[in-house]
N, C-alpha and C positions, 0 to 999 in steps of 0.2 A: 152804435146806433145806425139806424138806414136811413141814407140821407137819398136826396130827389134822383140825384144824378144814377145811385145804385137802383133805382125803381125802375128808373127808364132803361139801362142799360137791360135790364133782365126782360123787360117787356118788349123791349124792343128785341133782345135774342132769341126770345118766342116767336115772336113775327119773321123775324128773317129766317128763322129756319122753315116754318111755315109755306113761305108767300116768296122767297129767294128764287126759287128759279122761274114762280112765272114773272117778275120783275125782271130777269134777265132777258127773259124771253119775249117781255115787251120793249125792252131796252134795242136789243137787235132787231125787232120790228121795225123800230121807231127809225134807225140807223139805215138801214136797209131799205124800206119803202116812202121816209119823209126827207132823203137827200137830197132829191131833185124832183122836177115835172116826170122824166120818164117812171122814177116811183112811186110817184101818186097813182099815175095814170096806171101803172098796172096796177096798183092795189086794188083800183078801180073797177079797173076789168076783173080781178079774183073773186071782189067780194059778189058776184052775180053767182059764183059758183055754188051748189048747193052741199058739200062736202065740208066746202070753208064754212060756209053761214052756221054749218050743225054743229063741227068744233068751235067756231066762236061762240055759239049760244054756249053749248054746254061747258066750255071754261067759264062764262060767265053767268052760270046757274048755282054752278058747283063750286066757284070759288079758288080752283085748281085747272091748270092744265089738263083738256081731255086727254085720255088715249085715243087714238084712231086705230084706223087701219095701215098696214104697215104700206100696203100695197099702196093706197088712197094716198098716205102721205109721199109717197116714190111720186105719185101722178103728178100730186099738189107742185111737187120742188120746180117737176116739167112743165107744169104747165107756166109757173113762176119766171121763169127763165123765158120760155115764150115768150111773152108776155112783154116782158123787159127786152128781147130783142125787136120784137112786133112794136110796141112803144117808143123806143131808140129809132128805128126806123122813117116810123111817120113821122117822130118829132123835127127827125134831119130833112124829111120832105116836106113840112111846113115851114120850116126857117128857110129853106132853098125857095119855098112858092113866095114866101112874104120879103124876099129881095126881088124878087121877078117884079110884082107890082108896085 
């Protein structure tokens, strides 16, 4: 006989094969840009990007990870890192100003 626990397990093997790697792929997101202030703040700055906004629409049209462009996503990484150093930066010259006053 099939019991609850067998239902779930199989439905739920259906989904994670599915939907697995854009879970990991919001997992490292989440790791990555919800650590601190400087990775908000760049996420911040990304999301103005219009390359970011089309891959996030279209993972979330589609239900899946878009493909891009290989190039675009090279950009994305630099500009990412940017971003996170540019961030890092003012944030240490905001805590240096806000001792001064």
């Amino acid at each position: 006989m099939i019991s609850e626990s067998d239902l779930k397990r199989e439905y739920l093997r259906k989904w994670d094969d599915e939907y697995l790697m854009t879970y990991r792929f919001l997992d490292l997101l989440q790791r990555v840009f919800y650590g601190s202030n400087v990775g908000r703040e760049a996420l911040v700055e990304l999301c103005g990007d219009e390359y970011v906004q089309r891959m996030t629409f279209d993972s979330y049209l589609y239900k899946k990870l878009a493909e891009g462009s290989r190039f675009q996503d090279v950009k994305m990484v630099m500009k990412t890192i940017g971003s996170f150093m540019r961030c890092n930066i003012v944030g240490r010259e905001m805590e240096a100003f806000k001792f001064k006053v």
